[in-house]
C-alpha positions in Angstrom: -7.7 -20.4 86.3 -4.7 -18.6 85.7 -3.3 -21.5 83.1 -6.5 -21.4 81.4 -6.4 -17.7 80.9 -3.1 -17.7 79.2 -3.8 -20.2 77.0 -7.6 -18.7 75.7 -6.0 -16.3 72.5 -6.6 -12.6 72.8 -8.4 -10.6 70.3 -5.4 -8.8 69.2 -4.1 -12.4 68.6 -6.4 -13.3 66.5 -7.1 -10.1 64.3 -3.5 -10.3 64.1 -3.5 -13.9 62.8 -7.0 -12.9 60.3 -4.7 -10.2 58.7 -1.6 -12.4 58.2 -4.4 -14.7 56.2 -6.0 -12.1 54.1 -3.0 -10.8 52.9 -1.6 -14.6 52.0 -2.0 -14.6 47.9 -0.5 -17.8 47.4 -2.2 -21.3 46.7 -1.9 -24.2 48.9 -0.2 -25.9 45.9 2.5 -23.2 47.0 3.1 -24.8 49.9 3.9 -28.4 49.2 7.6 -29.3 49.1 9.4 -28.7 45.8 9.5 -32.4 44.4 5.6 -32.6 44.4 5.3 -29.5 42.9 7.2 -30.7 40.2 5.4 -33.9 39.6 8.4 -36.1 41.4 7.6 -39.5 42.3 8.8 -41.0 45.5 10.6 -44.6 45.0 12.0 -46.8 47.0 15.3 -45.1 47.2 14.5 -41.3 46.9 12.1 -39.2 44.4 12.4 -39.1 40.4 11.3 -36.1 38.8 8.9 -36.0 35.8 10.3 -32.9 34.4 13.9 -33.9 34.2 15.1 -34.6 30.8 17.6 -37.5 32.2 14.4 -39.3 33.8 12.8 -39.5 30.1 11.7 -43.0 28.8 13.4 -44.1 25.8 12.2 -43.6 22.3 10.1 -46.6 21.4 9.3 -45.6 17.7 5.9 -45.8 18.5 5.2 -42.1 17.7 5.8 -39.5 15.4 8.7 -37.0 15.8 8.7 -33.2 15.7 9.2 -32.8 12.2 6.9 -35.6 11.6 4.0 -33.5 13.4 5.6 -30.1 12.0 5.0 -31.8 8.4 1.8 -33.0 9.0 0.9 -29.6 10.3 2.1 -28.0 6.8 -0.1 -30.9 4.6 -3.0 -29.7 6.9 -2.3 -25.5 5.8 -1.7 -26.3 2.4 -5.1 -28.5 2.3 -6.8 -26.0 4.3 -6.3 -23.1 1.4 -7.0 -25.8 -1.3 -9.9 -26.5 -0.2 -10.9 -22.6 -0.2 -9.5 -22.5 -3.7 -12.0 -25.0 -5.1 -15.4 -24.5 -2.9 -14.9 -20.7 -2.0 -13.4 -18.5 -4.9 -15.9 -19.7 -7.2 -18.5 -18.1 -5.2 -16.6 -14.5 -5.9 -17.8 -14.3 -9.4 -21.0 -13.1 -8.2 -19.2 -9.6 -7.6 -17.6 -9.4 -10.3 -18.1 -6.0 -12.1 -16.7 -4.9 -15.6 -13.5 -2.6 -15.7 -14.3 0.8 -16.8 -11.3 3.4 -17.0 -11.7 6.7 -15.0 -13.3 9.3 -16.8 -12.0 13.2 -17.3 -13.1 14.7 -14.1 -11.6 11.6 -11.8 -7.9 13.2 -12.6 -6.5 12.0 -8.6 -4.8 8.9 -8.7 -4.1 7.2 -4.8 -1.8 4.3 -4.5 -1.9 2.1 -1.2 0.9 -0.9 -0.5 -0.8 -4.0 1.4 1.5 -6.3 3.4 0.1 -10.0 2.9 0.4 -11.5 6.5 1.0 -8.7 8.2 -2.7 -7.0 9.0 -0.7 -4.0 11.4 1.8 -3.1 9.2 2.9 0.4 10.1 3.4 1.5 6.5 0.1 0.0 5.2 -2.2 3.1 6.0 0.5 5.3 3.7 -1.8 6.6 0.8 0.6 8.4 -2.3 -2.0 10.7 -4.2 -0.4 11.7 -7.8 -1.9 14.1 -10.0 -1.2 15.5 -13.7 -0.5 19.1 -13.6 -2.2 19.4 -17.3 -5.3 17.7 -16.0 -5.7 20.4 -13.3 -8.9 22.9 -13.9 -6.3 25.3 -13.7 -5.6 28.4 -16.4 -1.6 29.0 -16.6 -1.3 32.0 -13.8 -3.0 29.8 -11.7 -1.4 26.8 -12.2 2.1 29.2 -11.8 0.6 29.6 -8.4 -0.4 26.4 -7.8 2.9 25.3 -7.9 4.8 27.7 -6.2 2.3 26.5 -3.3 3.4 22.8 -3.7 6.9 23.2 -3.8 9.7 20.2 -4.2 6.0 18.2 -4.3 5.9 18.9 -8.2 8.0 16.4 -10.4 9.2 18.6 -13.2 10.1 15.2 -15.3 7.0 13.7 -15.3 5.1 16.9 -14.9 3.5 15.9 -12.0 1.9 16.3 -8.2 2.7 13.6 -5.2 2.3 13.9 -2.0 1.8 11.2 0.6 -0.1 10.6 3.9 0.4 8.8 7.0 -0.8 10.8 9.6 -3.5 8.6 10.8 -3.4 5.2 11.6 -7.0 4.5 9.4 -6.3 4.6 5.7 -9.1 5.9 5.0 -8.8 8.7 6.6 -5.2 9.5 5.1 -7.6 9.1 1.6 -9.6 12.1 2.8 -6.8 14.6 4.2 -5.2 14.4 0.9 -8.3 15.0 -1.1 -9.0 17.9 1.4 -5.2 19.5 0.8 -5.9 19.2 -2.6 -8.9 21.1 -2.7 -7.3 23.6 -0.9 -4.2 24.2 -2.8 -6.8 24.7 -5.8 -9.1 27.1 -4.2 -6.0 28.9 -3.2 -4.4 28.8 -6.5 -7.5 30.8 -7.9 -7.2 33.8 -5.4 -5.4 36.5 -7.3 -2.5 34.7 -9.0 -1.0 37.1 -11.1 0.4 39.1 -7.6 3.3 35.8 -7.9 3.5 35.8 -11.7 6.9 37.2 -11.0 8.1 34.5 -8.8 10.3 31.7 -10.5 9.8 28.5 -9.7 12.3 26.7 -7.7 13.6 23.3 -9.0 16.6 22.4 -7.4 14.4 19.5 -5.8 14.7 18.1 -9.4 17.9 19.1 -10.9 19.5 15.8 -10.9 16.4 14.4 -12.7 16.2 17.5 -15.1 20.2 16.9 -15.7 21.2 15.8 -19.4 22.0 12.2 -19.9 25.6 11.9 -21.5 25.7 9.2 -24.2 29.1 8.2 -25.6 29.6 9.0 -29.0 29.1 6.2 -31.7 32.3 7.8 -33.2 34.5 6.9 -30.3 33.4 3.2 -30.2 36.7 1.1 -30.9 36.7 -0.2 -34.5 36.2 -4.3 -35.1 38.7 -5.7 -37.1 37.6 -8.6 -39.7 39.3 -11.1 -37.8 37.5 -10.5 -34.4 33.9 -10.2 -36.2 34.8 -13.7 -38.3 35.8 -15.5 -35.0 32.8 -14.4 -33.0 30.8 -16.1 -36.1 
């Protein structure tokens, strides 16, 4: 009685046992010896293991190499975008519409870069918005104002406005803040501009651009002598 006692397992035992098992993540493919994990395969002598380079079968020439697939691979691209060029670009010329230039009032000009094979690019959403400063509704104490406002942002040379956007990660949305700015720096331009008439512009931004080109003088070029201009002919 007493020998079958001890050996009938206690409940502690076996809750015990039942949370050793639920916390066991591993697969029963875990727990087979290493060799059969590994694909080996017993012989007479020992085990020989499938994934060992040294247990390889010889080359029979019966197959195509890696640069043979790698090539075959390229033919297949290359046939893949022909293919598109003849039965799929055709079909575009449905939405084709004629070029027409951009009229008077269309004065903001936005330029976008586009990365060809790289869709998440982190400088494609960048949007540069230039403007001409003489195609601005502006009279001349507001545009005085207007570019005090703007700053190192107006390109003396060119006579000019850029500014850039990359705030957001949608490009559209970089479209709209600049058009918004814009409006605003107008607008702002109009209240009472002749309180900064006074105010010089500053553009030391630019004063490498603005800076004279020096030429050298004609008169100091070295005069050709006869001999030198009959041997060069």
């Amino acid at each position: 009685m007493l020998r079958s006692l001890t050996r009938t397992p206690t409940m502690a035992t076996m809750v015990q046992k039942q949370a050793v098992r639920s916390f066991m993540t591993s697969v029963a493919v875990a727990d087979r010896p290493r060799s059969k994990a590994l694909g080996a395969v017993r012989t007479g002598g020992g085990s020989k293991d499938s994934m060992d380079i040294s247990n390889l079968e010889d080359f029979q020439f019966d197959d195509s190499t890696t640069v043979g697939y790698d090539s075959l691979e390229a033919q297949r691209e290359v046939r893949k975008y022909l293919r598109i060029a003849k039965y799929e670009l055709p079909k575009l010329k449905a939405f084709v519409k004629p070029f027409q230039p951009p009229t008077q009032t269309q004065i903001l000009r936005f330029r976008t870069s586009t990365y060809l094979g790289e869709a998440n690019h982190p400088a494609a959403p960048k949007v540069v918005l230039t403007v001409p400063t003489k195609s601005l509704p502006l009279t001349n104490p507001e545009l005085h104002k207007f570019l005090l406002l703007v700053g190192p942002r107006y390109d003396p040379v060119k006579e000019q406005i850029k500014m850039s956007c990359e705030k957001f990660a949608d490009r559209s949305q970089n479209f709209k803040w600049l058009s918004d700015v814009m409006d605003k720096l107008i607008n702002e331009a109009k209240k009472d501009p002749e309180s900064v008439k006074d105010v010089e512009l500053d553009l030391r931004h630019a004063a490498k651009s603005m800076k004279p080109k020096v030429r050298f003088p004609k008169e100091w070029n070295r005069p050709v002598s006869k001999e030198a201009t009959e041997a060069s002919a």
